[in-house]
C-alpha positions in Angstrom: 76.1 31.4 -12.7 76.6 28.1 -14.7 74.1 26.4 -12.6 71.0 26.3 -15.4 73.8 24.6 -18.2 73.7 21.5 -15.6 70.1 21.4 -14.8 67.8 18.9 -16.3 64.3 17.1 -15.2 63.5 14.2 -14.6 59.7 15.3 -14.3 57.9 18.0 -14.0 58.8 18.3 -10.9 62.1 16.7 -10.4 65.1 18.6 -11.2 67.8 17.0 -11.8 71.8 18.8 -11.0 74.8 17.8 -13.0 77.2 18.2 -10.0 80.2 17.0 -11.4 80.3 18.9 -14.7 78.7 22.2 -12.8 82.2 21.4 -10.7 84.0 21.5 -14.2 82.9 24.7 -16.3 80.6 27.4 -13.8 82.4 30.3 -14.2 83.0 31.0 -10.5 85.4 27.9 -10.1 87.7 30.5 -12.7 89.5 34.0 -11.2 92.0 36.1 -12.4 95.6 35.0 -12.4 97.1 37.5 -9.5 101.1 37.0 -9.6 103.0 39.4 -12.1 100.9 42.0 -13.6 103.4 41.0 -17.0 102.4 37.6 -16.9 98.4 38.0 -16.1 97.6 39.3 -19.5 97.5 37.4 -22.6 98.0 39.0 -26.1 95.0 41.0 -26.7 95.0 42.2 -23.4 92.6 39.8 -21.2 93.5 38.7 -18.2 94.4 35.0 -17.6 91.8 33.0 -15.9 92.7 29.9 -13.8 91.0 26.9 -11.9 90.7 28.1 -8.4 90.9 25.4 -5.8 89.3 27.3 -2.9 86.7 28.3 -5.1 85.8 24.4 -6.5 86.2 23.4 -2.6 83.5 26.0 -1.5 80.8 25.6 -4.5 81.3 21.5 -4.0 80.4 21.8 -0.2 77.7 24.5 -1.6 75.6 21.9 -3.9 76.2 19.2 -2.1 73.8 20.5 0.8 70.2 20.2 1.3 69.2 24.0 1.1 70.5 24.2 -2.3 68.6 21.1 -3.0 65.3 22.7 -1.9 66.6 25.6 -4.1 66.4 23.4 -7.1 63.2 22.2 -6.4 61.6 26.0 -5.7 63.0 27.5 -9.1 59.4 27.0 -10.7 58.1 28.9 -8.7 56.8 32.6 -8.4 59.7 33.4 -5.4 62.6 32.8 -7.6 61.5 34.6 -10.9 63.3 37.6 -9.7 66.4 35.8 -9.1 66.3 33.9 -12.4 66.1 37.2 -14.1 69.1 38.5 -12.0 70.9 35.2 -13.2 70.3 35.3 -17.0 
């Protein structure tokens, strides 16, 4: 999720991906805080979220490869209406 806030086009049929702030805000780069079940909550009850390093080194290497280029440019079509549905 997150990816559709950096997408952009250049053309009709150039997308265009916003790496770097994708890399900044999608939600996946964020998980729970999982030390001190005292500490994990904030007031009103909702757990802490932090930056996960693991998590910003595996999406980097994930949009920095060619099959998630060709993702990009198939999200037009028919195939990945499904998926965009799932997404949104």
């Amino acid at each position: 999720r997150g990816y559709d806030e950096c997408l952009s086009k250049a053309s009709d049929s150039q997308p265009v991906f916003n790496r770097d702030k994708f890399l900044r805000m999608a939600p996946a780069l964020f998980e729970e805080r999982r030390d001190n079940l005292s500490n994990s909550v904030v007031s009103g009850g909702q757990p802490q979220k932090m930056r996960s390093q693991r998590s910003k080194n595996f999406l980097s290497v994930l949009t920095n490869c060619q099959h998630f280029y060709q993702f990009l440019d198939m999200l037009d079509q028919d195939e990945c209406m499904f998926f965009k549905e799932v997404m949104n």
